[in-house]
CHARMM-style PDB file with segment names, atoms N, HN, CA, C and O in Angstrom:
ATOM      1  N   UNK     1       3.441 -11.948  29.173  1.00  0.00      PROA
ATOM      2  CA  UNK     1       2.103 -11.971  28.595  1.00  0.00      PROA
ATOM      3  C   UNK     1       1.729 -13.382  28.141  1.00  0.00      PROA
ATOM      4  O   UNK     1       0.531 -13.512  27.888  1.00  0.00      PROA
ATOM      5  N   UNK     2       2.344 -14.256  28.013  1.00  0.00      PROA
ATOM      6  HN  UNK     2       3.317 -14.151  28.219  1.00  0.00      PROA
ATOM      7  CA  UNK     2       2.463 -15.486  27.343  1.00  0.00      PROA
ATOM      8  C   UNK     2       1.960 -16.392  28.045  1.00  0.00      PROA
ATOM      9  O   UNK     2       1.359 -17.340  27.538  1.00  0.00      PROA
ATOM     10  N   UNK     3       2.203 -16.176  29.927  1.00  0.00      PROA
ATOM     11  HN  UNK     3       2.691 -15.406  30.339  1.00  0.00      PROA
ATOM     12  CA  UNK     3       1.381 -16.756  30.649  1.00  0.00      PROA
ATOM     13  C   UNK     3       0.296 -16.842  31.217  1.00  0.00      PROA
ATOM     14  O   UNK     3      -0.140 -17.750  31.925  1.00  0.00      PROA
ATOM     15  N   UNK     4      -0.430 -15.306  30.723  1.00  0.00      PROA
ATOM     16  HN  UNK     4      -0.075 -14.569  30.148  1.00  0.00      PROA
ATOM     17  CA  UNK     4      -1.393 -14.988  31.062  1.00  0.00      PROA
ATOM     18  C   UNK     4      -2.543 -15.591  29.687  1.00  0.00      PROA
ATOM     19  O   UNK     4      -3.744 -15.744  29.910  1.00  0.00      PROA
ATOM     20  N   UNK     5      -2.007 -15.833  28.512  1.00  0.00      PROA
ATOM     21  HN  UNK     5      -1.031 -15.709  28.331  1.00  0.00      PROA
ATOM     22  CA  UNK     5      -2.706 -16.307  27.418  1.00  0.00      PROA
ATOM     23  C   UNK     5      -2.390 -18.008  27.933  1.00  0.00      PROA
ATOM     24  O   UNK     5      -3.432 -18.386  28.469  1.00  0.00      PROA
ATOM     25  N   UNK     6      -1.854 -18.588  27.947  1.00  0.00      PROA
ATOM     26  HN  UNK     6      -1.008 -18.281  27.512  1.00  0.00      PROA
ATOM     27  CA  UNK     6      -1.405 -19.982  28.587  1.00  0.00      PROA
ATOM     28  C   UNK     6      -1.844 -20.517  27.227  1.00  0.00      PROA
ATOM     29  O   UNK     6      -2.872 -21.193  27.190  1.00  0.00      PROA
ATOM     30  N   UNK     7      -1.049 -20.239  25.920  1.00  0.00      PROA
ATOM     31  HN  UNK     7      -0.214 -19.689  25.950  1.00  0.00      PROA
ATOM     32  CA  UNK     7      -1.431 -21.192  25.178  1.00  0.00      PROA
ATOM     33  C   UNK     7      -2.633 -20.828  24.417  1.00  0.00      PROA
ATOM     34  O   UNK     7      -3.421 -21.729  24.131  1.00  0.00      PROA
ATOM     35  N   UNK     8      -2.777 -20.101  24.199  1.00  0.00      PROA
ATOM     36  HN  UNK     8      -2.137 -19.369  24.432  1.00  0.00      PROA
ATOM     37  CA  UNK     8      -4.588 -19.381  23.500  1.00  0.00      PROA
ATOM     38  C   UNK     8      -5.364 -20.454  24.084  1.00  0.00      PROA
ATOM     39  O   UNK     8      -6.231 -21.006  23.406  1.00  0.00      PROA
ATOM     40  N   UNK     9      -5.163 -20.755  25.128  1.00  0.00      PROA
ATOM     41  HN  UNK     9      -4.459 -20.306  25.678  1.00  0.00      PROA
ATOM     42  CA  UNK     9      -6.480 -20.769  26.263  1.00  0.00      PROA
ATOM     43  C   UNK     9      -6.397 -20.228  27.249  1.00  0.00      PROA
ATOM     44  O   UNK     9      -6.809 -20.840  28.234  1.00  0.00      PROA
ATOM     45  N   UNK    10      -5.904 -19.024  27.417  1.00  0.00      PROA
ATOM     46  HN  UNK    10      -5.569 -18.526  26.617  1.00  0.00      PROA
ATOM     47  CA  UNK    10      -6.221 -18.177  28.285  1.00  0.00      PROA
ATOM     48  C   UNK    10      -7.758 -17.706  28.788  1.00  0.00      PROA
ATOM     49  O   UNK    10      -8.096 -17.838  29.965  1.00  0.00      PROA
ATOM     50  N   UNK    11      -8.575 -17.186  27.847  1.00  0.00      PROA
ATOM     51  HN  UNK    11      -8.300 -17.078  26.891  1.00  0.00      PROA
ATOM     52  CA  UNK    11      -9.743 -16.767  27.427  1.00  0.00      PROA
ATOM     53  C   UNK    11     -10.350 -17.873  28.294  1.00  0.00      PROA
ATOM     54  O   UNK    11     -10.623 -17.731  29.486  1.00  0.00      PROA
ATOM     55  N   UNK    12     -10.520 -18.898  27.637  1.00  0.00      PROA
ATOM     56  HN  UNK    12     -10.298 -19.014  26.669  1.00  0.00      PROA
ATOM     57  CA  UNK    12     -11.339 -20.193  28.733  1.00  0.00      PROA
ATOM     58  C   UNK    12     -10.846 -20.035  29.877  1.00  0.00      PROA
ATOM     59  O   UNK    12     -11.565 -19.469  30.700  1.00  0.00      PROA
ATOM     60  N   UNK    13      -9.333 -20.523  30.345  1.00  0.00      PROA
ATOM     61  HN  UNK    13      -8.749 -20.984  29.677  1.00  0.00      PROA
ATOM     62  CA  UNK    13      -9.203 -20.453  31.411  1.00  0.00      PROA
ATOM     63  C   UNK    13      -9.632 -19.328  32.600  1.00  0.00      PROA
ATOM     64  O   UNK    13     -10.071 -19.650  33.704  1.00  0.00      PROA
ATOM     65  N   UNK    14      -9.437 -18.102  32.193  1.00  0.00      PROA
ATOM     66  HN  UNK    14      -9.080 -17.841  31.296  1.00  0.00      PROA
ATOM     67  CA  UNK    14      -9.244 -16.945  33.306  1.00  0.00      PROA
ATOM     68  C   UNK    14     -10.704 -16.895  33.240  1.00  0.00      PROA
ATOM     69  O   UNK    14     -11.047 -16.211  34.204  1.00  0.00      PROA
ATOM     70  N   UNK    15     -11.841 -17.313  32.524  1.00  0.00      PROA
ATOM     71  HN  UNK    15     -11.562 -17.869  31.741  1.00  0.00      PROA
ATOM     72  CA  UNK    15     -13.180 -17.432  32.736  1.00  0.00      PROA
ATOM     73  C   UNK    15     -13.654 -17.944  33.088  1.00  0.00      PROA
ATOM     74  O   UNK    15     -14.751 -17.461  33.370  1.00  0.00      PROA
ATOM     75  N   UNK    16     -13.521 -18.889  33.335  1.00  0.00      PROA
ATOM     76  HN  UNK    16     -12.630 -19.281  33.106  1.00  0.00      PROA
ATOM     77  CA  UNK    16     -13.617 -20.225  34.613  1.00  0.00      PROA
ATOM     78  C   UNK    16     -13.348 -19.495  35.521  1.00  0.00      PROA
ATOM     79  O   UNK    16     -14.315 -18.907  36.004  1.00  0.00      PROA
ATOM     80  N   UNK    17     -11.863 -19.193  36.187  1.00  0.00      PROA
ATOM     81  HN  UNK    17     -11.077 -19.670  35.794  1.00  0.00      PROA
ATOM     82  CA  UNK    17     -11.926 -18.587  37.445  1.00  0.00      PROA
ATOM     83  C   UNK    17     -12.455 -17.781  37.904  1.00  0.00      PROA
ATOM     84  O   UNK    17     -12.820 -17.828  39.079  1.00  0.00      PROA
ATOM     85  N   UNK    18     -12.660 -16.805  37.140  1.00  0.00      PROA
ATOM     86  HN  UNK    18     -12.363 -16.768  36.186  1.00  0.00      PROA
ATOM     87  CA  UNK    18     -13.682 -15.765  37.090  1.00  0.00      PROA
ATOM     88  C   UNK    18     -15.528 -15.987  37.459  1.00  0.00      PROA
ATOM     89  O   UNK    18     -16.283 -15.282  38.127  1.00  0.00      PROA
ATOM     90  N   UNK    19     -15.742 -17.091  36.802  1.00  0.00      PROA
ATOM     91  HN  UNK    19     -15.129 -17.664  36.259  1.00  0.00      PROA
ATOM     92  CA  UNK    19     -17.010 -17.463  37.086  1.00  0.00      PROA
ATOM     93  C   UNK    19     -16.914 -18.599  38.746  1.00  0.00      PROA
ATOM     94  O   UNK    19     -17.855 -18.726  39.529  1.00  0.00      PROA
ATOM     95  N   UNK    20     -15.884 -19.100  38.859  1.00  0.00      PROA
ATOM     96  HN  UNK    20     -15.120 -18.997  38.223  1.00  0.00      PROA
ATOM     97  CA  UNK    20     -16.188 -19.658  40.179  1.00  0.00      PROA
ATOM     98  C   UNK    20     -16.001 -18.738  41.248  1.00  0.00      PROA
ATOM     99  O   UNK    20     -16.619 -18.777  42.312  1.00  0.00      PROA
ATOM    100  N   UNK    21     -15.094 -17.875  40.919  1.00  0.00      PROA
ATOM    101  HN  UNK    21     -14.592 -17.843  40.055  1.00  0.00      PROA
ATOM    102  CA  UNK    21     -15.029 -16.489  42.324  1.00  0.00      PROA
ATOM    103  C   UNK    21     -16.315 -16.072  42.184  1.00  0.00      PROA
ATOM    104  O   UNK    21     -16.959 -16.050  43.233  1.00  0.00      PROA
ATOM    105  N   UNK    22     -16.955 -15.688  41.050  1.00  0.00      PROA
ATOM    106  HN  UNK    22     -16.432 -15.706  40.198  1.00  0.00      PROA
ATOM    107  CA  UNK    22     -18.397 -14.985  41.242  1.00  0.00      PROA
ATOM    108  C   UNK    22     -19.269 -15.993  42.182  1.00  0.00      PROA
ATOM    109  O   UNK    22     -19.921 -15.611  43.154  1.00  0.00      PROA
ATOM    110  N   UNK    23     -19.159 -17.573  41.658  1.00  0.00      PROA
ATOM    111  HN  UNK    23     -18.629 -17.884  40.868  1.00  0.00      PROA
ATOM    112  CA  UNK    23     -20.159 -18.342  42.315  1.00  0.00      PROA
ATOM    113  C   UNK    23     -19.687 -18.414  44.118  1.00  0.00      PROA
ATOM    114  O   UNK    23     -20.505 -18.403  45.038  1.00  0.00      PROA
ATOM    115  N   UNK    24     -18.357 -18.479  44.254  1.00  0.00      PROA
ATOM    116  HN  UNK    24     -17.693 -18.488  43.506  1.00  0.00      PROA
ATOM    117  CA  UNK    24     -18.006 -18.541  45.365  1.00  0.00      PROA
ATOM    118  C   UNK    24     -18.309 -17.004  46.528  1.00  0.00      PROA
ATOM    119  O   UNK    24     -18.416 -16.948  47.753  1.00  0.00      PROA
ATOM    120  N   UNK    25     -18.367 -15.958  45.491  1.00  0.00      PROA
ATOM    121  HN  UNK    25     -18.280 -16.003  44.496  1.00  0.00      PROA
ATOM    122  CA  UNK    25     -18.812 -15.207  46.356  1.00  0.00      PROA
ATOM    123  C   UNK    25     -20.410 -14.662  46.532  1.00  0.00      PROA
ATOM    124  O   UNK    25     -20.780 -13.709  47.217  1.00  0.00      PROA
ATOM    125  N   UNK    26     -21.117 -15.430  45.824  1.00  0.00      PROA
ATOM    126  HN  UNK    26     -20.817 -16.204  45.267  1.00  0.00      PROA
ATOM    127  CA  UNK    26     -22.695 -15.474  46.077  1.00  0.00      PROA
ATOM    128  C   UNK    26     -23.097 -16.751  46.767  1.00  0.00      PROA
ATOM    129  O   UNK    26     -24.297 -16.814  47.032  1.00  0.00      PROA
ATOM    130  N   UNK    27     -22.348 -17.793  47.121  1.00  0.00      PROA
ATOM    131  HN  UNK    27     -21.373 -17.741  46.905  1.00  0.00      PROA
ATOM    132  CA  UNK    27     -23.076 -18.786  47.710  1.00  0.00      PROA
ATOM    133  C   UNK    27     -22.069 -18.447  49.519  1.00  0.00      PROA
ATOM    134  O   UNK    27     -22.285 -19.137  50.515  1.00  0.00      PROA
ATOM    135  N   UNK    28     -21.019 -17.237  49.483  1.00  0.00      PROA
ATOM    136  HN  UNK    28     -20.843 -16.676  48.673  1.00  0.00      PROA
ATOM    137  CA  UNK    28     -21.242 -16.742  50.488  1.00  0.00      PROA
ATOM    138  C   UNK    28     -22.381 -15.651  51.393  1.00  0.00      PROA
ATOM    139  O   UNK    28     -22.926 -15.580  52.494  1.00  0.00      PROA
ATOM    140  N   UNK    29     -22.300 -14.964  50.199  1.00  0.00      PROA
ATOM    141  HN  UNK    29     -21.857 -15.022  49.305  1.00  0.00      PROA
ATOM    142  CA  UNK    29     -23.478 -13.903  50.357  1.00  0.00      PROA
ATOM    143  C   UNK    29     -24.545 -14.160  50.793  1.00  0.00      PROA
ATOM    144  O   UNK    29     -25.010 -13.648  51.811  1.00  0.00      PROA
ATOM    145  N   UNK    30     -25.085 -14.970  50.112  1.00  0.00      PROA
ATOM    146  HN  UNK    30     -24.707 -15.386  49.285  1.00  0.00      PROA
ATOM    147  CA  UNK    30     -26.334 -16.263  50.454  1.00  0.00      PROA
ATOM    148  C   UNK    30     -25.889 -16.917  51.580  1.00  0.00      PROA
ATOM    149  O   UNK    30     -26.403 -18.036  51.554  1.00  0.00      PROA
ATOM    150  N   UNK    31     -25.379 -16.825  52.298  1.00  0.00      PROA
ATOM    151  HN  UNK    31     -24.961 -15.917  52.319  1.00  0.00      PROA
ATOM    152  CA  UNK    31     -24.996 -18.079  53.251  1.00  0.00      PROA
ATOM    153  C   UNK    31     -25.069 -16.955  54.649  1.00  0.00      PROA
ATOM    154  O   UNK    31     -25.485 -17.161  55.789  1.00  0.00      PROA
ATOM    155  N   UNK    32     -24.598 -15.955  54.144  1.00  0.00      PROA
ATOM    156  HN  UNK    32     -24.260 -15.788  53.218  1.00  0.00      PROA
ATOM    157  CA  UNK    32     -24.392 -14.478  55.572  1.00  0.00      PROA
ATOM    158  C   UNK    32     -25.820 -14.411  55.405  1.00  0.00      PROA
ATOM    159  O   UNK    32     -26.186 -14.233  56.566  1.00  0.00      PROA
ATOM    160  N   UNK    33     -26.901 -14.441  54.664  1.00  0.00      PROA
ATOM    161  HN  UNK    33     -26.604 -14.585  53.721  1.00  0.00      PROA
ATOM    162  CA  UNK    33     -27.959 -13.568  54.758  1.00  0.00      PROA
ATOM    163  C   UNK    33     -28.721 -14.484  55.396  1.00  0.00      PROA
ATOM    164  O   UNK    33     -29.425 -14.158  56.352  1.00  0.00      PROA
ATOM    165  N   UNK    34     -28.652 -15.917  54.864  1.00  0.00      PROA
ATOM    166  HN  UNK    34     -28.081 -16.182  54.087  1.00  0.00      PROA
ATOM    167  CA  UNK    34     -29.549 -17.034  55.796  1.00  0.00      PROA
ATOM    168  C   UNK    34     -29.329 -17.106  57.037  1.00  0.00      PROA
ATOM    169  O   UNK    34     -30.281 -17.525  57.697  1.00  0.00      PROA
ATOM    170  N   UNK    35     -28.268 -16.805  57.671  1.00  0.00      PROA
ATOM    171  HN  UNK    35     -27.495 -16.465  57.135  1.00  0.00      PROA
ATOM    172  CA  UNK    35     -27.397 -16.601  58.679  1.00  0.00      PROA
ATOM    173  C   UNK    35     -28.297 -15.655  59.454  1.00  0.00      PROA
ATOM    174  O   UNK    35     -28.933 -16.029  60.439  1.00  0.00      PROA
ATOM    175  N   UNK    36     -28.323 -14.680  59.079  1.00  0.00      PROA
ATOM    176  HN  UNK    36     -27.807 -14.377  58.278  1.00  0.00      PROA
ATOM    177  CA  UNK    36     -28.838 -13.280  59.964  1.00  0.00      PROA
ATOM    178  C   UNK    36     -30.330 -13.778  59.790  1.00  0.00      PROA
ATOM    179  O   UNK    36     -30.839 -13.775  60.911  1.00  0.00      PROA
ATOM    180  N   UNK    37     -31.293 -14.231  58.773  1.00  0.00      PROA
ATOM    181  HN  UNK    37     -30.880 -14.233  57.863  1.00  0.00      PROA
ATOM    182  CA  UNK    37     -32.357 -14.557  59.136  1.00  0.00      PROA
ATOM    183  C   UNK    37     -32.772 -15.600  60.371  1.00  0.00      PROA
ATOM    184  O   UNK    37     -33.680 -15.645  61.201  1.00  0.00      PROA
ATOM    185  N   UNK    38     -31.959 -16.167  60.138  1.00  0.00      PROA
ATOM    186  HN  UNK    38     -31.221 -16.131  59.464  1.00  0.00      PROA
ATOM    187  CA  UNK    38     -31.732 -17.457  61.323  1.00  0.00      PROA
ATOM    188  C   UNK    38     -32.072 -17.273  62.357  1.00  0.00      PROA
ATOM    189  O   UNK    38     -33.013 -17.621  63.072  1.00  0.00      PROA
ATOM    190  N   UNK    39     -30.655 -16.272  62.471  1.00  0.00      PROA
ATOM    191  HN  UNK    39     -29.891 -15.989  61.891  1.00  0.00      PROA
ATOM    192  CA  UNK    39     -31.051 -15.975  64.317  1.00  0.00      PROA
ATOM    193  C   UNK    39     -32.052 -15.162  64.623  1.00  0.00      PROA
ATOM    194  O   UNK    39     -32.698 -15.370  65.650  1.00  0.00      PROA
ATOM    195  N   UNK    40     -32.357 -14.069  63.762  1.00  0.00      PROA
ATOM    196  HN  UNK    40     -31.832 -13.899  62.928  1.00  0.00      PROA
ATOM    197  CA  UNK    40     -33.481 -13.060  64.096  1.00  0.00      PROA
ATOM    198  C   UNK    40     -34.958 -14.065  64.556  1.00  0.00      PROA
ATOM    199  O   UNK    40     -35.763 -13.751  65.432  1.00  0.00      PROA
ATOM    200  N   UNK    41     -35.010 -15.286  63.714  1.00  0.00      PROA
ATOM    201  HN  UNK    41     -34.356 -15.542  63.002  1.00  0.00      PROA
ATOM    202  CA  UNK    41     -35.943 -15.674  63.865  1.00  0.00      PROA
ATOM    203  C   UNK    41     -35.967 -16.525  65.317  1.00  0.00      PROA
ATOM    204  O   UNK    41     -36.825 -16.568  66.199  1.00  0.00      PROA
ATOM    205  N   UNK    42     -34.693 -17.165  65.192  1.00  0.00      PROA
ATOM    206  HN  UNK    42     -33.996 -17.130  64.476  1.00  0.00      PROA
ATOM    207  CA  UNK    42     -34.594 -17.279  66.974  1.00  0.00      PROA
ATOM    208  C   UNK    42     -34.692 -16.420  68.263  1.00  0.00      PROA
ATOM    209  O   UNK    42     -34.992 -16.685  69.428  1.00  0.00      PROA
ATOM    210  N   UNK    43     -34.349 -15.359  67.650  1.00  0.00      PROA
ATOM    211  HN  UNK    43     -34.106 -15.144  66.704  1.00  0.00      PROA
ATOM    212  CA  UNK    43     -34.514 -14.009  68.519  1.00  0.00      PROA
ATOM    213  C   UNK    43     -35.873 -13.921  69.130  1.00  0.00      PROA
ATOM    214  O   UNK    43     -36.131 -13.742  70.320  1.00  0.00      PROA
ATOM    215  N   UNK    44     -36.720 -14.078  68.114  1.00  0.00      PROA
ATOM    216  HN  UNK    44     -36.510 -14.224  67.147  1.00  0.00      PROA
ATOM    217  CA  UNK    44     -38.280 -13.994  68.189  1.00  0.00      PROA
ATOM    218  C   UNK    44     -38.648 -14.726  68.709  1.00  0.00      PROA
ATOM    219  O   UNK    44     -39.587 -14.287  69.373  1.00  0.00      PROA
ATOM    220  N   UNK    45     -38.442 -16.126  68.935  1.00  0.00      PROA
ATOM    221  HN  UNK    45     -37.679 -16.483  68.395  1.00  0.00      PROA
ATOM    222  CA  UNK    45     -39.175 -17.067  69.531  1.00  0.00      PROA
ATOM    223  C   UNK    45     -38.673 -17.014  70.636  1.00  0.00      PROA
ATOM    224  O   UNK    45     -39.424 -16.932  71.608  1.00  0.00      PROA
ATOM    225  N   UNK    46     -37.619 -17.037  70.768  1.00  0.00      PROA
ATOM    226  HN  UNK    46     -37.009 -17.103  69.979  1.00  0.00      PROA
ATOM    227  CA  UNK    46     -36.586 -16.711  72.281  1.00  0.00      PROA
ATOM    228  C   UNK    46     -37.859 -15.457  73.211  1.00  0.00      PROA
ATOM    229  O   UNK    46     -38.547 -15.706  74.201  1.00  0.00      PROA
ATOM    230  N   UNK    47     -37.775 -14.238  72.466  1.00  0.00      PROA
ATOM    231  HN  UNK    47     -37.217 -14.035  71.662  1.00  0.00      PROA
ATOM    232  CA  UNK    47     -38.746 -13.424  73.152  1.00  0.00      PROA
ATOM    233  C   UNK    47     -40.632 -13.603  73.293  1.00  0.00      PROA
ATOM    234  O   UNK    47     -41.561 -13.229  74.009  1.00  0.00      PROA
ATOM    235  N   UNK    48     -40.470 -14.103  72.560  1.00  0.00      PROA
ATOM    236  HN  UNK    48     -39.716 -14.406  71.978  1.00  0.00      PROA
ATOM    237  CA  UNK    48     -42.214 -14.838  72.621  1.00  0.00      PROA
ATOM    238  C   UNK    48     -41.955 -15.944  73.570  1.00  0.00      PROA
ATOM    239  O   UNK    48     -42.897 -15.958  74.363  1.00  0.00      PROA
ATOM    240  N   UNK    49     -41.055 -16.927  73.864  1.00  0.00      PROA
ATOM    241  HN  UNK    49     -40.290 -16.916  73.220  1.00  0.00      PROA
ATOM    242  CA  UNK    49     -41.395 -17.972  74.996  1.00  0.00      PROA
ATOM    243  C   UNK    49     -40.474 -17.010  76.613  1.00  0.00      PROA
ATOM    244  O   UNK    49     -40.225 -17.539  77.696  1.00  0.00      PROA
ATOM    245  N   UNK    50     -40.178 -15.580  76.212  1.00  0.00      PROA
ATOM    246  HN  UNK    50     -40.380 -15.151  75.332  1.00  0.00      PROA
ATOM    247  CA  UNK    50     -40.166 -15.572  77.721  1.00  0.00      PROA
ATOM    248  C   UNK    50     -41.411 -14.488  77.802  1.00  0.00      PROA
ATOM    249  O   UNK    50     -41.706 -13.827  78.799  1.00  0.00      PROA
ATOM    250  N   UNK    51     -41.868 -14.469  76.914  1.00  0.00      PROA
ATOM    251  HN  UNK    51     -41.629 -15.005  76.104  1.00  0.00      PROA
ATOM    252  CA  UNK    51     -43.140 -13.700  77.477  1.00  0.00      PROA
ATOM    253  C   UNK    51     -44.625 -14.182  78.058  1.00  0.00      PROA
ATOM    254  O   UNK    51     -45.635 -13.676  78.547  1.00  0.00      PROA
ATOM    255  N   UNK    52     -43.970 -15.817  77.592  1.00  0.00      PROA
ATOM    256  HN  UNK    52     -43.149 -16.228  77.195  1.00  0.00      PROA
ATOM    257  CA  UNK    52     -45.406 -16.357  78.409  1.00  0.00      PROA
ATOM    258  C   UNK    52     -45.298 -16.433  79.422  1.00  0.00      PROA
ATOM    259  OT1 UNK    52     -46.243 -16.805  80.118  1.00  0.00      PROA
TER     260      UNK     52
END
């Protein structure tokens, strides 16, 4: 248990990590969704220039 407190800064520490996994997994999230807009929107133009 002693290492998980690291010194009564545990509290800070494991909250930090905690807050960069959160950030790390929303600036993925964000990153898949721009992603899929992306291409859809290429999709579209792709099918609008073979329809001329």
């Amino acid at each position: 248990m002693d290492k998980l407190a690291m010194g009564n800064y545990g509290i800070y520490v494991w909250s930090c990590f905690a807050l960069t996994f959160a950030v790390v997994l929303f600036s993925e999230w964000r990153a898949r969704l721009r992603h899929k807009r992306v291409y859809r929107d290429i999709e579209v133009r792709i099918k609008a220039l073979e329809e001329r």
